[in-house]
C-alpha positions in Angstrom: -27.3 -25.5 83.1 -25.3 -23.6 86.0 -21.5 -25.6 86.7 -20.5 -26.8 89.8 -17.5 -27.8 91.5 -18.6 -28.4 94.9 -21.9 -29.3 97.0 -21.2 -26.0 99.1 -21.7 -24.0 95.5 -24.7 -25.9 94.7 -26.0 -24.7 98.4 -24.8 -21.0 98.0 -26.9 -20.7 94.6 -29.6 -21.9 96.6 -29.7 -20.6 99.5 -30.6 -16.9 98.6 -33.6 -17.7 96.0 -37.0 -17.1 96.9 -40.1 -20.3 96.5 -40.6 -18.1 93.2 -37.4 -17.7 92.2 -36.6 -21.6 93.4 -38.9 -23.0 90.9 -37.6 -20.9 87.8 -34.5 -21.8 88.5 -34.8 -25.6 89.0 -37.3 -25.9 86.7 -35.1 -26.6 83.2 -33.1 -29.0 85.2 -35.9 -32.0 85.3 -35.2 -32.9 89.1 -37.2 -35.5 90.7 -38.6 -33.2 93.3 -42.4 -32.5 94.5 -44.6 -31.3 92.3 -45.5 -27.4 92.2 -49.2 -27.7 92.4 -48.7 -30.1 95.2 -46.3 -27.8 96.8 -48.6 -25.0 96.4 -51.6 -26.7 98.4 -49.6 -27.1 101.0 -48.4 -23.8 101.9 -52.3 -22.8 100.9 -53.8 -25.0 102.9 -51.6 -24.1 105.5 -50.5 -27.7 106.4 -46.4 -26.0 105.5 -45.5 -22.9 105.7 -43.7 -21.4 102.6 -40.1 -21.2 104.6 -40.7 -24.8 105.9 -41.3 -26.1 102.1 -38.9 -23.9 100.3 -36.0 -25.6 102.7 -36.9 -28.8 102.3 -37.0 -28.9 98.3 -33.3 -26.9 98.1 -32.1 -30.1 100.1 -33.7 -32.2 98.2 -32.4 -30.4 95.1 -29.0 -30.3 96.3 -28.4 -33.7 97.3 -30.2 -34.7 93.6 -27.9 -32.5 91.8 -24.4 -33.3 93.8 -25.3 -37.1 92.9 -26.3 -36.5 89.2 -23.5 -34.5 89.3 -20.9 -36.8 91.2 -19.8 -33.8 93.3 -18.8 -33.5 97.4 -18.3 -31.2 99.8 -15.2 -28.3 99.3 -12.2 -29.7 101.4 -11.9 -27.8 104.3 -8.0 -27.0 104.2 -5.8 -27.8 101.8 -4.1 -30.6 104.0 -6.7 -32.2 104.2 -6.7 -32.9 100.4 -2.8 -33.8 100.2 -3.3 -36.4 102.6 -6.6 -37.6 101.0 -4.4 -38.0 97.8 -1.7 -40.2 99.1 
């Protein structure tokens, strides 16, 4: 499984992949997410469109994997960090 340090590299592995690409990746990970098939009959019935669908499962996937993965958000500066540490 890919390592991360931060929710904002969980988003930037994300972000570029493709709905095919998206469920190849994801796949060996066992997330809770929709089911493909269901996925699929959606776009294909035009009830989502692909874009709209593809978004809302990298959220979903993000969020899942920062929690499993008891990871937050990069500190924006590095001051921000020193004070959060004392």
């Amino acid at each position: 499984m890919k390592t991360f340090k931060y929710k904002d590299d969980i988003r930037a592995w994300l972000e570029p992949m493709s709905y095919l690409e998206f469920w190849t990746a994801v796949d060996p990970m066992g997330l809770a997410l929709q089911d493909r098939v269901h996925c699929d009959d959606q776009i294909a019935r035009k009830l989502a469109d692909e874009a709209t669908v593809l978004k809302a499962l990298k959220y979903m996937a993000a969020d899942e994997l920062s929690e499993r993965l008891e990871i937050s958000w990069r500190p924006a500066t590095p001051w921000v960090k020193l004070v959060a540490n004392h």
